[in-house]
Each structure stands twice: as structure tokens, then as C-alpha cells.
C-alpha positions in Angstrom: 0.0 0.0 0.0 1.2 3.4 -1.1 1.6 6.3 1.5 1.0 9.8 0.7 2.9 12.4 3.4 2.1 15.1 2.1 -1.8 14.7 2.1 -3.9 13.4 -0.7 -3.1 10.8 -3.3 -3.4 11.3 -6.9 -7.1 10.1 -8.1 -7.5 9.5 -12.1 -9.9 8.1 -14.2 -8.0 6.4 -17.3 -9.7 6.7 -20.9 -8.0 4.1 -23.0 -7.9 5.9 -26.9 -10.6 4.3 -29.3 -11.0 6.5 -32.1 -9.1 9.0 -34.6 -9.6 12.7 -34.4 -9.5 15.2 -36.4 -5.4 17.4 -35.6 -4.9 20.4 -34.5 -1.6 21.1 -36.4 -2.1 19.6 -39.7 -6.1 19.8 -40.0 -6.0 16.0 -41.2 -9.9 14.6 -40.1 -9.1 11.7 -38.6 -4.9 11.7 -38.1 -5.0 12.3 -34.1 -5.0 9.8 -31.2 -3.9 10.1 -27.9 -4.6 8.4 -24.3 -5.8 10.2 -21.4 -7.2 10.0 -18.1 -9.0 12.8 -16.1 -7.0 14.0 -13.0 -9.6 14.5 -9.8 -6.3 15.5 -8.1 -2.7 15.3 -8.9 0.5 15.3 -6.8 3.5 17.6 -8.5 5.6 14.6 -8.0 3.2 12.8 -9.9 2.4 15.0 -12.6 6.5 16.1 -12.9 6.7 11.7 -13.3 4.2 11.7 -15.9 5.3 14.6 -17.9 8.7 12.6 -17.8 6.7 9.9 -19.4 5.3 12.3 -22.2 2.2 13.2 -20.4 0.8 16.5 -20.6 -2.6 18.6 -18.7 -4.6 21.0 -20.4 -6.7 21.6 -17.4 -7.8 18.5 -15.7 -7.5 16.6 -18.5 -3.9 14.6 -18.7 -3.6 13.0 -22.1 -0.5 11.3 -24.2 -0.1 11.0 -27.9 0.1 7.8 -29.0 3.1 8.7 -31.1 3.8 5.9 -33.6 0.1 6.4 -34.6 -0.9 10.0 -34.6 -0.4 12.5 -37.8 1.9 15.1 -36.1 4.3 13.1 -33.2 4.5 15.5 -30.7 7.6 15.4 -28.4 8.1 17.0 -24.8 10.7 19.6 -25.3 12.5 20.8 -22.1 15.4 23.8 -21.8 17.8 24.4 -19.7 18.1 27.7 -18.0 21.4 27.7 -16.6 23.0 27.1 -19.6 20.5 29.2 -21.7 21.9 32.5 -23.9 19.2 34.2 -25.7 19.5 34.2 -29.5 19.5 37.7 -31.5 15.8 37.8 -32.2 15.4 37.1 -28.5 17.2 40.1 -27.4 15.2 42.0 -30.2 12.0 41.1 -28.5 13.7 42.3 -25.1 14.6 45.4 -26.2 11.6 46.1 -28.4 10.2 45.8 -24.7 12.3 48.4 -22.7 12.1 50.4 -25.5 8.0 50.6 -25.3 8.5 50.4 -21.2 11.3 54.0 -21.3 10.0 55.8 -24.6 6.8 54.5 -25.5 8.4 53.4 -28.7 5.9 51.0 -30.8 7.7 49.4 -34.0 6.2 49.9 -37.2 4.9 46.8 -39.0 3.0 43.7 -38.2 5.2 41.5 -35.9 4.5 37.6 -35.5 4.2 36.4 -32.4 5.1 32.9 -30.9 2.9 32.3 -28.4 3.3 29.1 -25.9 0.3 26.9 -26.1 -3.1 28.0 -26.1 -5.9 28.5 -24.1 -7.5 25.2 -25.5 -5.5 23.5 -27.8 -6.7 22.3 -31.0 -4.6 19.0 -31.0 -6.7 18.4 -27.9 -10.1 19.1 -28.8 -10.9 15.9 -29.6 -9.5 14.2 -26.5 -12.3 16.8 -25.2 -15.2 15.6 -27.8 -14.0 12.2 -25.7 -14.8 13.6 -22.2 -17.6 14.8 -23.0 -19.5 11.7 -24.7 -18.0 10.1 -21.8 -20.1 12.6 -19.5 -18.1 12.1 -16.8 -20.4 12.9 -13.1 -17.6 12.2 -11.1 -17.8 14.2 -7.7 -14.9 15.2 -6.1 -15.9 16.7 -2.6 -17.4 13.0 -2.8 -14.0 10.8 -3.9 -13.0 12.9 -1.1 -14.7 11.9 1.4 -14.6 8.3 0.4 -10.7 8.2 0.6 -10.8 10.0 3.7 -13.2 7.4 5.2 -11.1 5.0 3.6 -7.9 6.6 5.0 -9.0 6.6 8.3 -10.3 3.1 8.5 -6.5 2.2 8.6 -5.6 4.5 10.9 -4.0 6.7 8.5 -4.6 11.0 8.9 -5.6 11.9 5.6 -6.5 15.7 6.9 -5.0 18.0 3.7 -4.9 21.8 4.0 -6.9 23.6 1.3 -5.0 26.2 -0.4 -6.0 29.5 -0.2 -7.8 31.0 -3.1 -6.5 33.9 -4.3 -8.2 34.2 -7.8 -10.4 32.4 -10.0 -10.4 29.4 -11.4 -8.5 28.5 -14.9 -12.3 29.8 -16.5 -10.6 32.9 -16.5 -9.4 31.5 -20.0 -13.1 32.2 -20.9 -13.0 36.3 -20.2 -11.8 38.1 -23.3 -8.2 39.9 -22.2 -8.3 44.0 -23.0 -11.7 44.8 -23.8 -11.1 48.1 -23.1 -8.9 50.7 -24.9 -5.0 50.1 -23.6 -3.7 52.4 -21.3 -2.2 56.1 -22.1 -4.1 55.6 -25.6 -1.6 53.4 -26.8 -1.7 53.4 -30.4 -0.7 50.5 -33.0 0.9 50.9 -36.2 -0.6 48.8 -39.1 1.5 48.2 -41.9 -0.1 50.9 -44.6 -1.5 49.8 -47.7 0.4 49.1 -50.7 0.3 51.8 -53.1 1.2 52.0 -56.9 4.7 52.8 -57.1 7.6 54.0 -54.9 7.2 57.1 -52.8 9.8 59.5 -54.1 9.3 61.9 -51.4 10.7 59.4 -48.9 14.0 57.8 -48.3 15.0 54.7 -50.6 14.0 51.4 -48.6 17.2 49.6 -47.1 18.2 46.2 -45.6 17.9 45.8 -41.7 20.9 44.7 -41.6 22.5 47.9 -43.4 20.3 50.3 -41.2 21.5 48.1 -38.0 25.7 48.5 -39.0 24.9 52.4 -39.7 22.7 52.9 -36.7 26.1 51.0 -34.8 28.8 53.2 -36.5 26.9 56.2 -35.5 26.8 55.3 -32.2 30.6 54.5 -32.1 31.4 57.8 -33.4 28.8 59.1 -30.9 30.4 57.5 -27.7 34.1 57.8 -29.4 34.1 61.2 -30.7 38.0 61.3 -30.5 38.3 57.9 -32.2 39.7 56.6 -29.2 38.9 53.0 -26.9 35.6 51.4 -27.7 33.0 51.5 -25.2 33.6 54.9 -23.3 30.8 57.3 -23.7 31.6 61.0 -25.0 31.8 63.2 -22.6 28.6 65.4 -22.5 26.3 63.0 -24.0 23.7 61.9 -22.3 23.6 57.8 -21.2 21.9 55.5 -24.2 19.3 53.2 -23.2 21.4 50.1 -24.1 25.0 51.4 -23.2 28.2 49.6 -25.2 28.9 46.1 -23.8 32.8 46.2 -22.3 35.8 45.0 -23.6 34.5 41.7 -22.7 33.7 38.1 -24.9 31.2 37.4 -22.4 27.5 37.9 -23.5 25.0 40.1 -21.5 22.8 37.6 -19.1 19.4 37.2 -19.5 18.6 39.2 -16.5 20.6 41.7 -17.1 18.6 42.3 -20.0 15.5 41.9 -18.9 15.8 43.9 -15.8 17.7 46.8 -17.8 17.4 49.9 -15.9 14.7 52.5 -16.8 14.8 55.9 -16.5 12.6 57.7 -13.9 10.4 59.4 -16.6 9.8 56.1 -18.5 6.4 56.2 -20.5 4.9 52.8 -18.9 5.5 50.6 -16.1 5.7 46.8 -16.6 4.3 44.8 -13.4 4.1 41.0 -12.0 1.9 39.5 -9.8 1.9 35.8 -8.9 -1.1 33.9 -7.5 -2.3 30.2 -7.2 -4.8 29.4 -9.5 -7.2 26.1 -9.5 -5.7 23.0 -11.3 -5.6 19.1 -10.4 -2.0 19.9 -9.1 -2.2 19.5 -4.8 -0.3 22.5 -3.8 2.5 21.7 -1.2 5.4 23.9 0.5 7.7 21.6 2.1 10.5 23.4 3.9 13.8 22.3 1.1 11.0 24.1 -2.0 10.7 27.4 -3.3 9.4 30.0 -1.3 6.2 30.1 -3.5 5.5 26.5 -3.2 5.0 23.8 -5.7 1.6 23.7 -7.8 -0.4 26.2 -10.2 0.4 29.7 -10.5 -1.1 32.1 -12.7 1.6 35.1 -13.8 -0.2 38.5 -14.6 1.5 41.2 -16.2 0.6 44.6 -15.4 1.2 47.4 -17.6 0.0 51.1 -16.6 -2.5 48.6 -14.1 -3.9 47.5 -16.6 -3.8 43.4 -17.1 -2.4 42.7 -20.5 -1.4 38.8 -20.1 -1.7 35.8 -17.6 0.7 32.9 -17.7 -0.3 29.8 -16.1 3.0 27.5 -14.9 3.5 25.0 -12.9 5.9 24.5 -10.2 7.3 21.2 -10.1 9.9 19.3 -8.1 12.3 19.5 -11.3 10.9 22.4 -13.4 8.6 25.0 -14.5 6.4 23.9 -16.8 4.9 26.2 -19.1 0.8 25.7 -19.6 -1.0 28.3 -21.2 -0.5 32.0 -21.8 -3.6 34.7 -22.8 -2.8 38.0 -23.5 -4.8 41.3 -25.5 -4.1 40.9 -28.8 -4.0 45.0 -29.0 -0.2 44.4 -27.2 1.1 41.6 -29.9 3.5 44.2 -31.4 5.5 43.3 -28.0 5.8 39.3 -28.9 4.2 38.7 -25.4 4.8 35.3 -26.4 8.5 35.7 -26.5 8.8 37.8 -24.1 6.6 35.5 -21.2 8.9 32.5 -22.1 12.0 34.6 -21.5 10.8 35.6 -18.2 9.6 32.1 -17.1 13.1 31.1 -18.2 14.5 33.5 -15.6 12.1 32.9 -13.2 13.4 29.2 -13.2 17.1 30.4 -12.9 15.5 32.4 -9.6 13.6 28.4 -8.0 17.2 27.1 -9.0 19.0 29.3 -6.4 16.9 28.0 -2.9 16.0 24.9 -4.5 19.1 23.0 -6.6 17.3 20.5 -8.3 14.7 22.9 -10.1 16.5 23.7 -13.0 14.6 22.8 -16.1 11.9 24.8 -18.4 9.1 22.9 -19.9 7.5 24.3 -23.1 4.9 21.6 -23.8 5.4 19.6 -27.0 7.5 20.2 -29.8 6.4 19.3 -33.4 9.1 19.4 -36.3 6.4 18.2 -38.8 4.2 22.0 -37.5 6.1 24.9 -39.0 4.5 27.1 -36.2 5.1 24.3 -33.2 9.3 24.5 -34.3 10.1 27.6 -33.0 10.2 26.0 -29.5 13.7 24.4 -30.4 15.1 28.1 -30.6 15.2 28.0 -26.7 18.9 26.2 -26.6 20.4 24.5 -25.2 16.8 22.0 -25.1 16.4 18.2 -25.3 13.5 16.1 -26.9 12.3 13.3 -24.6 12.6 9.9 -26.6 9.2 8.4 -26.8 10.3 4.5 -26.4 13.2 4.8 -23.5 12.0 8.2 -22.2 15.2 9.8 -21.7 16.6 13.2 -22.7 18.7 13.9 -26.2 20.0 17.4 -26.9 17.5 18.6 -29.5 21.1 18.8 -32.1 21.0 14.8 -32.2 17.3 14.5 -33.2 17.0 16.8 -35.8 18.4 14.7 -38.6 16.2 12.1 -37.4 13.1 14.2 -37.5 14.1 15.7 -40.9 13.6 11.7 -42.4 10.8 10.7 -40.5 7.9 11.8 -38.5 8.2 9.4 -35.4 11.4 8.5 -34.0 13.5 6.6 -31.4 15.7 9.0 -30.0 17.4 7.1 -28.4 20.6 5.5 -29.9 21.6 2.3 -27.7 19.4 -0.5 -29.1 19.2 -2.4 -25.8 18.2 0.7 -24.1 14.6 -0.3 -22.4 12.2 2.5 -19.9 13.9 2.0 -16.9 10.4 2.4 -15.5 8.4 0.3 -17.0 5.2 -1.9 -15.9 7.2 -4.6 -14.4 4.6 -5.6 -11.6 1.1 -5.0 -12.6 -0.9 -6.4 -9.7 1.1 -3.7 -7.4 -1.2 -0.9 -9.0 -3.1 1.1 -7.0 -6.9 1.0 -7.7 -9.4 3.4 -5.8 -13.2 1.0 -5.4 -16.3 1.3 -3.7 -14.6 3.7 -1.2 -12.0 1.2 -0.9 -7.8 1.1 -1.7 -6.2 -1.9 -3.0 -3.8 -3.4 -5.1 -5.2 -4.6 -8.5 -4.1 -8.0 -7.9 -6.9 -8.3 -5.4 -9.3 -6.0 -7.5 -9.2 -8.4 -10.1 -10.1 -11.5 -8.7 -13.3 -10.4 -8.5 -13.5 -8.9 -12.0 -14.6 -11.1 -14.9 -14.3 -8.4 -17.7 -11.3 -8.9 -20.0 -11.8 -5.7 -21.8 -11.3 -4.2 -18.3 -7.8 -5.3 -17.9 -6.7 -4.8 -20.9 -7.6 -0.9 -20.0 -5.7 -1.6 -17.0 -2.4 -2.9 -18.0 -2.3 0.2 -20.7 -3.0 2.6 -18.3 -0.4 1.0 -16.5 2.6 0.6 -19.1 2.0 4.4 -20.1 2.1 6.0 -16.2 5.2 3.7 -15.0 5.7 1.4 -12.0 6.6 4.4 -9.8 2.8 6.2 -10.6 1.1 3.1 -10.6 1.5 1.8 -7.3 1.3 5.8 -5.8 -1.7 7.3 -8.3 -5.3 5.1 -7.3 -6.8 4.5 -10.2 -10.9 4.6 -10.0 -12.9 1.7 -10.8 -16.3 2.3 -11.3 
């Protein structure tokens, strides 16, 4: 029998898959499939296992490609932070940022965002259809009870703190961000209209990249008047925004330019707020975690007080893990997209300081076969979790791989096996009649073979580790 210190177990109802759906990446009718099992409640141990395991939550729904089957193999993608550099068009987006925080500065142009998954996914929406033909009346104050009853009848405490509610549920997805007008009258620039011919009464159009090498040599001559040692300003000028870096090889860090000073007079102010939010995921503060706590956050950004995006993470024992992010689509000329994930990536180098083994970034699933989906592998370094042996290659390896086939074993070594595969079946954890108990004794009394054929999937997909801790309900 499994024991659970830190309060309540992890209580799932498994869904085995049965039919094709239509995808949400390559629109093909009936090229989707996937597993999944709705999560009552969820430990973060358990959930950072599954995810591990190629499990992923969109709300209380975990589900699992089936990935040798479905249209558009979709691999968990992790980054590490303490090794990360941002690329060039990541420090773009950053300083398109301060530049709209200290000048009010909006560029010109459409820009293309790339936001982290959405508030419903399309690639799940049939897993969804599923639930819902399923019409699931599971009550959970009721499961509850029953395992508290249960609990109890073996002299266990199963007493578990609620957390403290600071704002609404994840049905905050449903309320349409920036309604309003944004604050200060923010305006956008649209890309004008093409017209017949060029304009003569404007300048000749020019590459970026020729604009970028004259905007630099003026700004040599600018800070080195006398032609003298780079990277000492001229005296009398007044400080740039983004001063010269030293006579240094060493890149700026991430935080340093994120958290670029801004001048007292800046035109906006760019605010974060933290707070949990309602998700399957048991929150839990044990003394050697975060200071927030493990669980379900939802991160708000503030701009002028006005809300202009929420991110919802979770907090795991080895990472954040990216979930959803909403923002007003009147603020996409600041790649809010780009932008959150940078932050989220910083915010996990802040965890990794008070708690040492916190030190990945999630971003969901990466899809090579998705042009949109690729841009995840621009977070480097990253690794792409092998769907047979589930462990980690650096995202370099399985490129070539990828570029010859849709599905793939990432992993080299032939003999290689899941370390954590189903090994002991009857060990699993089943939740009946208000009653825990290994499925070898469940099953004696079972005389359904479809039933354990369910089982034993449900099993070889979670792991020997989840099974025998997760109680599976048996209805």
C-alpha cells in the first residue's frame, strides 16, 4: 500500500484511446490519437513523473499521444536555464520591450508572435469531444470523502490543507483579455497599404541589416568622438538606453537584459503578480522548496495597471512547466509570447538558487512536422524526450532524425529499455467502492477482460513508480 505524506493521493480516471480525431496542427480529419485520463487531483511529483513519461494537462485533462500512430508526433521539449543564452531575435523582442516600457516606442509593421500553447489546444479538442461523450459525473468533494473514510479506516490522517484561493479558477481563459482601450491611448501601427509605385518623397527602402551596421557606426562615433577605446561614452552625451557592452567576450545575461534599468520618466510601467490558481495539481510547501511552493500559478503582467497577459505554470519538483499563456491581442507588437517565455526562463534560474534540483523549463510539445510548433527548439540548449526509453537527447542529435521521418527513437543504444516500465502490474493502486487496494486483489473479482486490458495500458503508459502511488478509480 502506497503512502502519501504530504496529504492526498493522486485520483485518475484512465480513458483508453478508441477512435481518430480530427489534428490540430495539420487539420487531417481523422490523423490524431492520444490516451488520457482525467486528474480528480494530482500530486507535483506525480504529474512532474508523468510529464517525464510524455504526459501533458490541459486543465484537468492529462492526455498522451500515441506517437507511432498520430499525424503530427508531438515530443516533450525541455530547456535548460542555466546554460540558456538568448539568441539575437530574443534580445530583439527584449529590447523592443524596454524600448516601449522607457520611450513608448511601438515598432512599425505587423510582428508575428510565438505564443506558448493555447488556451485550449486544438490537437486536444478531440480528447475533449471524448470527455464529454464520456459525460463524466464524477464528484470530487465525494471521492474525497470516500478516501478520507477509507484513509481513516486504517488508521492513517488523511487531513489536507486547502490552499487559499487567491483568484479564480482556470475559467478565467473564458474572459476576453483587453476589452477596453489600452492604457495612455496606446496606439498601433498597421502596416499601410500598398500603393502604386515607390514614394519619391521618402528615403530609398534599405536592408535591416545595413540600417542596423549604420545605426552602430553612428553610435561608435557618438560614444568615441576622439576615435579613441571602444566602449567609453563621450563626454557630455547623455547615457543611451542600451550602453556599449565592455571590452568583454562574455554575453549580457538574461537578467541583465530583462531587468535593464529605466529611466525615472519612462512612458509605462511593466508589473508581476503571482497567485495560485485552480488546477488538479495539490499544492505543497515543504520546507527544502521554493518560497512560493509547488503547484499552479497564474503570472499577470501589469502594464500602466492594466492586465495585459496571464501565464499559467506550474511549479514542479524538477521544473517550470509552461501551460498556457492569454494576452490582448492590441499588445502583440511586443511578442508577449516571447517575451513571457524569456521571463519564465529567468524565473526558473531564480527556483534554481533556494532549491538545486529545479533547474529545467518545460515548453509543452515540440512538433518538427508543424512549422509554427518548431520555433520552441530556438530556446537552446533543449532536449527532446525519446518516446520509447524516455530519456533526454539534446535537440542537435534529433534533428536529422526528424528531418527523415515523422516518429522517431531517440534514443541510440538498441538495448536501451524504460527504466520504469510496468514490471509488476498487480502492485497498482486501484481506488473502489470507497475502498484502496492493489489490482491483484481487485481483479479476482473482476470477470471483464476488456477491463484489464484498459488496466495494464493505463499502466505501461504512467510507470511502475505512478502506478503503485496514483489510485486508479474503478467504477
Amino acid at each position: 500500500m502506497a503512502f502519501w505524506a504530504g496529504g492526498s493521493p493522486s485520483i485518475v480516471d484512465y480513458f483508453p484511446s478508441e477512435d481518430f480525431y480530427r489534428c490540430g496542427y495539420c487539420k487531417n480529419e481523422l490523423g490524431s490519437r492520444s490516451n488520457g485520463m482525467w486528474a480528480h487531483s494530482m500530486t507535483v511529483q506525480d504529474y512532474q513523473d508523468l510529464i517525464d513519461r510524455g504526459w501533458r494537462r490541459s486543465g484537468k485533462y492529462v492526455y498522451k499521444p500515441v506517437m507511432n500512430q498520430t499525424c503530427c508526433p508531438q515530443y516533450t521539449i525541455r530547456c535548460r536555464p542555466l546554460q540558456f543564452q538568448p539568441s539575437k531575435s530574443h534580445k530583439k523582442v527584449l529590447k523592443k520591450m524596454l524600448k516601449f516600457l522607457a520611450k513608448g516606442e511601438i515598432p512599425k509593421g505587423s510582428c508575428k508572435d510565438e505564443p506558448m500553447d493555447s488556451t485550449v489546444d486544438d490537437a486536444v479538442a478531440g480528447d475533449f469531444a471524448l470527455i464529454n461523450k464520456l459525460d463524466i459525473q464524477c464528484d470530487l468533494k465525494t471521492l474525497s470523502d470516500d478516501l478520507k473514510e477509507s484513509l481513516e479506516s486504517e488508521g492513517k490522517n488523511s487531513k489536507k490543507e486547502e490552499p487559499h484561493e487567491l483568484l479564480q479558477s482556470q475559467d478565467f481563459a473564458g474572459e476576453k483579455l483587453g476589452s477596453g482601450e489600452p492604457s495612455h491611448s496606446v496606439k498601433v501601427h498597421t502596416v499601410p497599404k500598398p500603393g502604386k509605385g515607390a514614394d519619391l518623397s521618402k528615403p530609398p527602402c534599405r536592408k535591416a541589416k545595413e540600417i542596423r551596421k549604420e545605426r552602430r557606426r553612428l553610435k561608435l562615433l557618438q560614444q568615441n568622438p576622439a576615435g579613441g577605446q571602444d566602449g567609453f561614452q563621450a563626454q557630455g552625451q547623455p547615457p543611451s538606453l542600451f550602453p556599449a557592452k565592455a571590452n568583454s567576450n562574455q554575453p549580457k545575461a538574461l537578467e541583465d537584459l530583462i531587468f535593464e534599468s529605466l529611466p525615472e520618466n519612462a512612458s509605462h510601467k511593466l508589473e508581476f503578480t503571482r497567485f495560485l490558481c485552480t488546477s488538479p495539481l495539490e499544492a505543497e510547501t515543504p520546507p527544502n522548496g521554493p518560497d512560493c511552493g509547488y503547484g499552479s500559478f497564474h503570472q499577470q503582467y501589469w502594464l500602466d495597471g492594466k492586465i495585459i497577459a496571464v501565464g499559467v505554470i506550474d511549479i514542479l519538483p524538477n521544473c517550470v512547466s509552461s501551460v498556457y499563456l492569454y494576452y490582448d491581442p492590441d499588445y502583440s507588437f511586443l511578442s508577449l509570447g516571447v517575451y513571457s517565455a524569456l521571463r519564465e526562463i529567468a524565473f526558473t534560474r531564480q527556483l534554481h538558487e533556494k532549491t538545486s534540483q529545479l533547474s529545467y523549463y518545460y515548453m509543452g510539445f515540440y512538433i518538427h512536422s508543424c512549422p509554427k510548433m518548431k520555433y520552441k527548439g530556438q530556446y537552446r540548449p533543449s532536449d527532446l524526450l525519446c518516446p520509447e526509453t524516455y530519456v533526454w537527447v539534446p535537440i542537435e542529435q534529433c534533428l536529422p532524425s526528424l528531418e527523415n521521418s515523422k516518429y522517431c527513437r531517440f534514443n541510440q543504444d538498441p538495448e536501451a529499455v524504460d527504466e520504469d516500465r510496468s514490471t509488476e502490474p498487480d502492485r497498482l493502486q486501484v481506488f473502489h467502492k470507497r475502498a484502496i487496494m492493489p489490482y491483484g486483489v481487485y481483479k479476482k473479482h473482476q470477470k471483464d477482460p476488456s477491463e484489464e486490458a484498459a488496466v495494464l495500458q493505463y499502466a505501461s503508459l504512467v510507470g511502475q513508480k505512478c502506478s503503485e502511488r496514483m489510485l486508479l478509480l474503478r467504477h
